[in-house]
C-alpha positions as CSV (number, residue, x, y, z in Angstrom):
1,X,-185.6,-104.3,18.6
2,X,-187.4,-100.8,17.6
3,X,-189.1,-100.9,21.2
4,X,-185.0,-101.3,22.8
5,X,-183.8,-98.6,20.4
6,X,-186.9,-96.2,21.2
7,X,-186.1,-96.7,24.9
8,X,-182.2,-96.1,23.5
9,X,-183.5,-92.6,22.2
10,X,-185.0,-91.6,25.0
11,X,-182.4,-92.1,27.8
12,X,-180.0,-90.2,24.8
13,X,-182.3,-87.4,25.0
14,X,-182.7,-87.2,28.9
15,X,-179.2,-87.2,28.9
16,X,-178.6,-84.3,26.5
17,X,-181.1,-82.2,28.1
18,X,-179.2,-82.9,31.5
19,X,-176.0,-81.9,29.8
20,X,-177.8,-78.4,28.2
21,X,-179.6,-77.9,31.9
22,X,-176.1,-77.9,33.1
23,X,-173.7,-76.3,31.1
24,X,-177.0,-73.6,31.3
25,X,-176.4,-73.2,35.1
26,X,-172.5,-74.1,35.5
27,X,-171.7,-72.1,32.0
28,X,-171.5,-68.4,31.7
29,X,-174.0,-66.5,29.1
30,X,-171.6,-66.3,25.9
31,X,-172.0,-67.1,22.0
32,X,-170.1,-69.9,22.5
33,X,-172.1,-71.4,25.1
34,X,-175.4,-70.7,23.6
35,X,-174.1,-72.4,20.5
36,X,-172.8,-75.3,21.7
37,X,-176.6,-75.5,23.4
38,X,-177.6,-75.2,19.7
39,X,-175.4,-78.1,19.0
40,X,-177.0,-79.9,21.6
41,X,-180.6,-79.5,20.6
42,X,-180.1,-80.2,17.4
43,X,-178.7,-84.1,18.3
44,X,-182.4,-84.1,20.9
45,X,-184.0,-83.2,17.5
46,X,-182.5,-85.5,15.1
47,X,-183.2,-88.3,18.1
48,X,-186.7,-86.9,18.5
49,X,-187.6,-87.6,14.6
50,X,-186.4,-91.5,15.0
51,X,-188.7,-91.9,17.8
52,X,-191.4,-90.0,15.5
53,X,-190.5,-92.0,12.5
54,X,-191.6,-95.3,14.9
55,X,-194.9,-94.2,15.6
56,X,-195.8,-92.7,12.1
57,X,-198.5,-94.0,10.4
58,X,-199.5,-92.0,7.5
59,X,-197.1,-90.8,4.6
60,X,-197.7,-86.8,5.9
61,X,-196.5,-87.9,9.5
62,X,-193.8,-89.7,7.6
63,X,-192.7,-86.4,6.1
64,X,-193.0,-84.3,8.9
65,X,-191.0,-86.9,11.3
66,X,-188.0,-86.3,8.2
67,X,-188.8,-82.7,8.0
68,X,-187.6,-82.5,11.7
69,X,-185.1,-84.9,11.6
70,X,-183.7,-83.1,8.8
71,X,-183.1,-80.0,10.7
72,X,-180.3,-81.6,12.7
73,X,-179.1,-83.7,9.7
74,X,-178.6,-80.4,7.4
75,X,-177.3,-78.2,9.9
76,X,-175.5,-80.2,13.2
77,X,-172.1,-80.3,10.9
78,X,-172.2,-75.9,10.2
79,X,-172.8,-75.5,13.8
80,X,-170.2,-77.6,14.8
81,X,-167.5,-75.7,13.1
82,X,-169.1,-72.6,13.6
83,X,-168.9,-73.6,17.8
84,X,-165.2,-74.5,17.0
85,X,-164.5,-71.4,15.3
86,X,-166.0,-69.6,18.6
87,X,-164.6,-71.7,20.8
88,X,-160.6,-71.0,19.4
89,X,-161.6,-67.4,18.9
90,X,-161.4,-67.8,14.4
91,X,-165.0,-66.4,14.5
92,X,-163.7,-63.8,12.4
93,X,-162.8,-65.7,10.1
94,X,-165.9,-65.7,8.2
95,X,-164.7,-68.0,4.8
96,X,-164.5,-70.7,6.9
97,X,-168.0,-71.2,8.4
98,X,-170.6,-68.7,6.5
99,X,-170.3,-71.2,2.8
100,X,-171.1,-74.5,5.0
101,X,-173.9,-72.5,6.8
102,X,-175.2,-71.8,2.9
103,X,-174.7,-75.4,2.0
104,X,-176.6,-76.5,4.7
105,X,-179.4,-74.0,4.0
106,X,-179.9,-75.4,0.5
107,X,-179.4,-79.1,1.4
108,X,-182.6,-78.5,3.7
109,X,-184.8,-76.5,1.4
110,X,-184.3,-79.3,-1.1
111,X,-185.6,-81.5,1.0
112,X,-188.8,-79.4,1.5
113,X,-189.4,-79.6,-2.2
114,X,-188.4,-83.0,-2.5
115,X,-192.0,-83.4,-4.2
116,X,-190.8,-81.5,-7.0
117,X,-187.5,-83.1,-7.8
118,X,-186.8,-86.0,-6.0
119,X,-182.9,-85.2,-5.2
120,X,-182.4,-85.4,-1.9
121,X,-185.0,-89.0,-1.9
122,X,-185.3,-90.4,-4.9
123,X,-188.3,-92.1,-3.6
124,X,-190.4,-91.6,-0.4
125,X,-193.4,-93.4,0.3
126,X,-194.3,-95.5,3.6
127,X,-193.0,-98.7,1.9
128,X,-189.3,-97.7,1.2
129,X,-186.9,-94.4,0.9
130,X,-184.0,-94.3,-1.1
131,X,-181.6,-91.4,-1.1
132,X,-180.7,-89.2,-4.1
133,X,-177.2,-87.2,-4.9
134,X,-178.4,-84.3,-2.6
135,X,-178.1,-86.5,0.0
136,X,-175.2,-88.1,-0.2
137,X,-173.8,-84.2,-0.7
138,X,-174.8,-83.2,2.6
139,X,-173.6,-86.4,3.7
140,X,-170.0,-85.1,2.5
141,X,-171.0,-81.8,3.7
142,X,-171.4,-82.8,7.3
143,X,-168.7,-85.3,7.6
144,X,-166.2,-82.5,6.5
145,X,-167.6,-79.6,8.6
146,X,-167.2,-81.9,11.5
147,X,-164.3,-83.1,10.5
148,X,-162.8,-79.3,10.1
149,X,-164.3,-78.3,13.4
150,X,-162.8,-81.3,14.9
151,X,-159.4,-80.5,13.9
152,X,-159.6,-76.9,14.3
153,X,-161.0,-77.6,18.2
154,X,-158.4,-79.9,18.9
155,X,-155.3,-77.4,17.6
156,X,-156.9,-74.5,19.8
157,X,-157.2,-76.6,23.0
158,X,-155.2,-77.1,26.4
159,X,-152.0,-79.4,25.4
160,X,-151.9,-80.0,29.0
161,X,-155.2,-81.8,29.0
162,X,-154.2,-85.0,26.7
163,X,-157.4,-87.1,27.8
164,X,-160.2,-83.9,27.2
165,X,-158.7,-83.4,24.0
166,X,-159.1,-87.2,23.4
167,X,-162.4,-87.5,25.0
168,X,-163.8,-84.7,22.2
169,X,-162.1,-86.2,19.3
170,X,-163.4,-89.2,20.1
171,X,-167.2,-87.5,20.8
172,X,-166.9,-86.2,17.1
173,X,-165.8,-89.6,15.4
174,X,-167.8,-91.7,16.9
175,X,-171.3,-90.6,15.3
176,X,-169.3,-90.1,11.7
177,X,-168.7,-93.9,12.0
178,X,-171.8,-94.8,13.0
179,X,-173.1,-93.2,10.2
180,X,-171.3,-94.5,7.7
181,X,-172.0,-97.9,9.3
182,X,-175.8,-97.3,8.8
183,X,-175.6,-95.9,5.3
184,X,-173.0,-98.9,4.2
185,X,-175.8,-101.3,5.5
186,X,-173.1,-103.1,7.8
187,X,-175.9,-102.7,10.4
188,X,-179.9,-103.8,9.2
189,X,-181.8,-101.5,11.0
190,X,-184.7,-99.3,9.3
191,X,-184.0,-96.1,11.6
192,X,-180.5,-94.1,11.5
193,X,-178.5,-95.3,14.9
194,X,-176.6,-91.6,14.1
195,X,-178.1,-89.8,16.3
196,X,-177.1,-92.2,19.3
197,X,-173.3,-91.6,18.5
198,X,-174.4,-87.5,19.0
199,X,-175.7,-88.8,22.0
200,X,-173.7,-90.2,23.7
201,X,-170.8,-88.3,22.3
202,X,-172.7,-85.1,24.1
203,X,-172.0,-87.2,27.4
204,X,-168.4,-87.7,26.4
205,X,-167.8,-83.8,25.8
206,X,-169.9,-83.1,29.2
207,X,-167.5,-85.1,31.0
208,X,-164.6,-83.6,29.2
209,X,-166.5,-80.3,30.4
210,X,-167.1,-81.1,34.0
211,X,-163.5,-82.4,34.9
212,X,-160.7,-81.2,32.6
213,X,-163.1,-77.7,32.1
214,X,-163.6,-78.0,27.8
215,X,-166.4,-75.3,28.2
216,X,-164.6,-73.1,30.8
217,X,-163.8,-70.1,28.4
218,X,-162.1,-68.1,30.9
219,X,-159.3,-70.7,31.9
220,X,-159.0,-72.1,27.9
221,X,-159.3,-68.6,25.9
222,X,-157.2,-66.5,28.3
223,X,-154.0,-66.5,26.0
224,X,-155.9,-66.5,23.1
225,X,-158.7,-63.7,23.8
226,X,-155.7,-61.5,25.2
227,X,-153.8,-62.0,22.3
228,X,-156.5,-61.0,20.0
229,X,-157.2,-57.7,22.3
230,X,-154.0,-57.1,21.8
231,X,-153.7,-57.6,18.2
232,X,-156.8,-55.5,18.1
233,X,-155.6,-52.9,20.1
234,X,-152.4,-52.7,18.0
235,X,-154.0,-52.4,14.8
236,X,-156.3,-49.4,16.2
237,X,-153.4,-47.6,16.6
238,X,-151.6,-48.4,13.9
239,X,-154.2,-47.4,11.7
240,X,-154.8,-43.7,13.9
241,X,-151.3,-43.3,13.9
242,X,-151.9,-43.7,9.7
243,X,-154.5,-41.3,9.6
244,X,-153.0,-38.3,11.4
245,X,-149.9,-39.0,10.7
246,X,-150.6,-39.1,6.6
247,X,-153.3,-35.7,7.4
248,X,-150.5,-33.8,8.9
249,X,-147.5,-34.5,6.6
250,X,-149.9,-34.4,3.9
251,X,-151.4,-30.9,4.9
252,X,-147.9,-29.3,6.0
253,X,-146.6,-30.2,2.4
254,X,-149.4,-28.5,0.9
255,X,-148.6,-25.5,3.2
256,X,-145.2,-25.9,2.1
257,X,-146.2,-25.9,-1.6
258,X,-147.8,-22.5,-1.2
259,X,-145.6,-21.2,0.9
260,X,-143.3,-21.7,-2.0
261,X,-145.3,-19.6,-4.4
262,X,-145.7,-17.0,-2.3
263,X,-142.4,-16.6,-1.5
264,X,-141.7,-16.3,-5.3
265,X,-144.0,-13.2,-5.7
266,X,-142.7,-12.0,-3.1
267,X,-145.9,-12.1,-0.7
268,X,-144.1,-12.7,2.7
269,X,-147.1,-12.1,4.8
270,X,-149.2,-15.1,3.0
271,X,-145.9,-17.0,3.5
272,X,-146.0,-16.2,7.3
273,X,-149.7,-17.4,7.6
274,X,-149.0,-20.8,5.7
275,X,-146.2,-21.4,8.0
276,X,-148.0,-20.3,10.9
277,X,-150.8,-22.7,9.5
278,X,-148.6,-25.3,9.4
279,X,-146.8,-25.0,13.1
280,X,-150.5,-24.9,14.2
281,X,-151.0,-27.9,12.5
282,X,-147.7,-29.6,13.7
283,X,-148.8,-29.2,16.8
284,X,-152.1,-30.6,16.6
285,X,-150.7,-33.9,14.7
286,X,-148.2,-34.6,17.3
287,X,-150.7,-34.1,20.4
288,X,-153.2,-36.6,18.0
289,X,-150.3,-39.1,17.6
290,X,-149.4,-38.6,21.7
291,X,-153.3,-39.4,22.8
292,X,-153.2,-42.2,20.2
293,X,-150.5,-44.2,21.8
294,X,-151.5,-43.4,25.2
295,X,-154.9,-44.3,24.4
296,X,-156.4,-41.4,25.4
297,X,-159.1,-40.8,22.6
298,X,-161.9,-42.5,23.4
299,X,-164.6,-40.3,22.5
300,X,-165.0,-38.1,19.3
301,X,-163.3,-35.0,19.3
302,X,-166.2,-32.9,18.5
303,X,-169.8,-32.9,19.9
304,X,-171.2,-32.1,16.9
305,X,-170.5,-34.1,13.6
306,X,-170.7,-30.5,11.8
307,X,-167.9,-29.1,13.9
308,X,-164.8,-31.9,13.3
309,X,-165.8,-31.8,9.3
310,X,-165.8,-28.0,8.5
311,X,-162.8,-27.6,11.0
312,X,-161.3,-29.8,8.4
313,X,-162.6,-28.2,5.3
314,X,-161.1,-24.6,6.6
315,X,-157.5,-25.9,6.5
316,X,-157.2,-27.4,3.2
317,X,-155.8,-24.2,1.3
318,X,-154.7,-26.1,-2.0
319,X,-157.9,-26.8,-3.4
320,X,-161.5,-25.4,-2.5
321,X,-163.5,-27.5,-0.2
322,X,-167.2,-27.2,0.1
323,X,-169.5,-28.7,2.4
324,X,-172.8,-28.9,2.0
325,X,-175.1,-29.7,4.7
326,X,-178.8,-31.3,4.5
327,X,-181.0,-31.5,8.2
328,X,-179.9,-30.1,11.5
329,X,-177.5,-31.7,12.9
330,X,-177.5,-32.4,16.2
331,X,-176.6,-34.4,19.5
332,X,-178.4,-37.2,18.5
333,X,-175.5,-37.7,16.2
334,X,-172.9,-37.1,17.7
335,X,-171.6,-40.6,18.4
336,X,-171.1,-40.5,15.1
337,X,-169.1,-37.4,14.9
338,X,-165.2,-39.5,15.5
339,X,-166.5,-42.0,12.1
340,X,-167.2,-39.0,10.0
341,X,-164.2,-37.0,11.5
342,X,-161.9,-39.5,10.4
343,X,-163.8,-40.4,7.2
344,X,-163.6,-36.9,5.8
345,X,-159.6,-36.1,7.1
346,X,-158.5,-39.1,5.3
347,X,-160.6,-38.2,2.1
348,X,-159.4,-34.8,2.3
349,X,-155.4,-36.4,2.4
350,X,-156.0,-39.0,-0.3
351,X,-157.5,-36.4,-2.5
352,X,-154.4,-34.2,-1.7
353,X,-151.9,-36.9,-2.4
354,X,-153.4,-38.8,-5.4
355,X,-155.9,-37.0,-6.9
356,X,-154.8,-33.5,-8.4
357,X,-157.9,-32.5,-7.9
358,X,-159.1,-29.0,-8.7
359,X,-162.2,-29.2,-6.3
360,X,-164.0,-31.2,-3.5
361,X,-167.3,-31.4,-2.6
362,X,-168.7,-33.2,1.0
363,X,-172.1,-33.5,1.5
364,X,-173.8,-34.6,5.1
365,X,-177.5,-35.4,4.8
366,X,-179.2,-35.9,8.5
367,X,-182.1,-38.6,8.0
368,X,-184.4,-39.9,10.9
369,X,-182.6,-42.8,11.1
370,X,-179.1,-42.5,9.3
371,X,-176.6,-40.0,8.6
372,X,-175.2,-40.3,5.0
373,X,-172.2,-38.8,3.7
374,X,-170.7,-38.0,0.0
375,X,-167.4,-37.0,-0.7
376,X,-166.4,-36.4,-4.1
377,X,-163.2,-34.8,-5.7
378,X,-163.2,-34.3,-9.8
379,X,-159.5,-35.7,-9.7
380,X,-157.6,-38.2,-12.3
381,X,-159.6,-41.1,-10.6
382,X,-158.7,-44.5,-11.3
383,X,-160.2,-47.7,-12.9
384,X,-159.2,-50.1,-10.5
385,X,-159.9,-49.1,-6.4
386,X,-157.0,-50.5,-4.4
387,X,-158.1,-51.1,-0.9
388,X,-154.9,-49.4,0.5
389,X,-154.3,-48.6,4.5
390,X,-156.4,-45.1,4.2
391,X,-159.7,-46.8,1.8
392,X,-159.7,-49.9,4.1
393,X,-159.3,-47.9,7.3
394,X,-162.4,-45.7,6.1
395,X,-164.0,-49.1,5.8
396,X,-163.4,-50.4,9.1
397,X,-164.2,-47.3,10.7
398,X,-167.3,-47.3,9.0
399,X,-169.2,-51.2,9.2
400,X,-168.0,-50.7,13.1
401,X,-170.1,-48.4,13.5
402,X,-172.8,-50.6,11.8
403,X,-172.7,-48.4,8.2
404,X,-172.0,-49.0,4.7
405,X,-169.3,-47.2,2.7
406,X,-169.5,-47.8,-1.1
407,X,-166.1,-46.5,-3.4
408,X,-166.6,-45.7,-6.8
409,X,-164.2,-44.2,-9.5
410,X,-163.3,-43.9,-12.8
411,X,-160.4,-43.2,-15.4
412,X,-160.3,-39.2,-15.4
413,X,-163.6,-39.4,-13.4
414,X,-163.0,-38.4,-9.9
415,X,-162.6,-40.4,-6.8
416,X,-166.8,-40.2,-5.1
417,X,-167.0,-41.7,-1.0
418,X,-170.4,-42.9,0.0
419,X,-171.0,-43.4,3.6
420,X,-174.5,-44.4,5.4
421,X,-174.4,-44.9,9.7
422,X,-177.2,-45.6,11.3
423,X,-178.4,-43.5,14.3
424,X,-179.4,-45.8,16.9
């Protein structure tokens, strides 16, 4: 019988690695490709440590045979809803995959220290292995991940192709049940017949791949990656069209305010420059707004990050702005001049709007290998940060670019910006 199923886990393996060599040359490089691969090879090694466990003849060949057998067993069931999240374009929807990754983590390093507390096998010796709690929680673990995955696969794919979307469903279920066959005991076998239902549920998915085209990304995710460019695409301008929209109106009524008091001491020619200010600044918002919706503004409007950040500093007249800088600044930076641009401008227009602030201080430091930036206003400051349009924009803006941006605040403390890019 354990000479039939070795042969068994063999022609499950050759047939796996037929279906990776495949989808490799058929398949176009992409995430979801190479992860579904991933899925792949971990079935070939869960298979591989039953054909080890056969031929193991010393407790430490025992354990290593379970140490690589383990690797698919912990982490086949976070892959597989991780590929499904790919697959139906979620993968941005990191609270659905990132906690079962952890889980899977932890259920694996327990079992490398199962010396120490015996709680993924209670015991573990050449003569019998029994399983501990740990266990049967990645057991749970795994069956729901694939479950999830399952379900989220089948919502995202074709309607039109009733049998592919049977075919997977059926690839996923039929290694759960086998599983729960083995651990029930309704089959006496000494090896876990698991990995065969992975097997042979890869050559259900490769069929559903080769004739109703499962893996062809192009013809499945068309609808759904162009919706998602253009929900993407939306957003960026909603949130431009934010920012310069809330800079202008925000700067013209702080013209407007001076304006005011000028005109009340009778200062007409300060009240001619702050409307002349303000037309000039019309004018720029509306051309900002125009290149916005056109999508014109790809690349940052200034070369150097310096230039964009003391334009801006030189036309907020309600409240002294000071900008400090640290290095030389430089082209080397200057991708990062649009980030920092639009950092600063919608610092400068929360500060107006909110703060009633009496200063504000920005501070560029130019490092080998980052740029940081500190803005800080000694306004009312708050106790709670909300992450409004304006704070979450600067926070987008910012981790897209690879940074960091850190808010910090306080009742009658200020409002303080730290910002950190990376260079390359």
């Amino acid at each position: 019988m354990e000479l039939l199923l070795g042969f068994i886990y063999l022609i499950v393996i050759g047939a796996v690695l037929f279906s990776m060599a495949a989808l490799l040359l058929r398949g176009e490089n992409t995430k979801t490709n190479r992860f579904y691969m991933i899925n792949q090879g971990l079935a070939v090694i869960w298979c591989s440590s039953q054909i080890l466990l056969m031929v193991a003849g010393t407790k430490w060949q025992l354990t290593l045979a379970y140490l690589i057998g383990n690797i698919g067993i912990c982490f086949i069931g976070s892959c597989w809803l991780y590929f499904s999240c790919l697959y139906s374009g979620l993968e941005s929807q990191k609270w659905i995959y990132i906690p079962p990754f952890f889980l899977s983590a932890v259920h694996y390093l327990c079992v490398m220290t199962n010396e120490w507390h015996h709680l993924y096998y209670g015991n573990f010796s050449m003569e019998s292995i029994t399983h501990g709690p740990l266990f049967y929680t990645n057991v749970a673990c795994t069956y729901g991940t694939v479950l999830m995955g399952s379900a989220i696969l089948y919502r995202h794919m074709d309607k039109k192709h009733s049998l592919a979307r049977r075919l997977v469903i059926a690839s996923v279920l039929l290694p759960v049940v086998l599983n729960a066959i083995y651990l029930l005991g309704l089959i006496q076998s000494s090896f876990d017949i698991t990995p065969l239902g992975f097997g042979i549920s890869i050559v259900l998915v490769f069929r559903a791949t080769t004739k109703y085209h499962f893996m062809n990304l192009k013809r499945e995710l068309a609808i759904t990656n162009e919706k998602l460019l253009l929900e993407q695409e939306r957003n960026r301008i909603a949130q431009q069209v934010h920012d310069t929209a809330g800079h202008t109106l925000t700067m013209i009524q702080s013209y407007m305010k001076l304006a005011e008091v000028s005109a009340s001491k009778e200062e007409y020619e300060e009240v001619k420059q702050y409307l002349a200010e303000a037309r000039t600044l019309t004018g720029q918002g509306i051309r900002e707004l125009r290149e916005s919706i056109n999508m014109l503004r790809e690349a940052a409007e200034y070369e150097l990050v310096t230039q964009g950040v003391m334009q801006l500093a030189k036309q907020v007249k309600e409240l002294p702005v000071e900008v400090t800088i640290k290095g030389e600044d430089s082209n080397r930076y200057s991708h990062l001049s649009k980030t920092v641009y639009d950092t600063v401008r919608e610092s400068i227009t929360n500060s107006l709007k909110y703060a009633n602030a009496s200063k504000m201080d920005i501070i560029i430091r130019f490092q080998k290998d980052s740029l940081e930036l500190m803005i800080a206003d000694d306004g009312i400051g708050c106790d709670i940060i909300n992450e409004n349009n304006g704070i979450r924009g600067i926070r987008e803006r910012v981790e897209k670019a690879g940074g960091t941006v850190r808010f910090s605040s306080g009742d009658r403390e200020g409002f303080l910006t730290r910002v950190q890019l990376p260079v390359s």
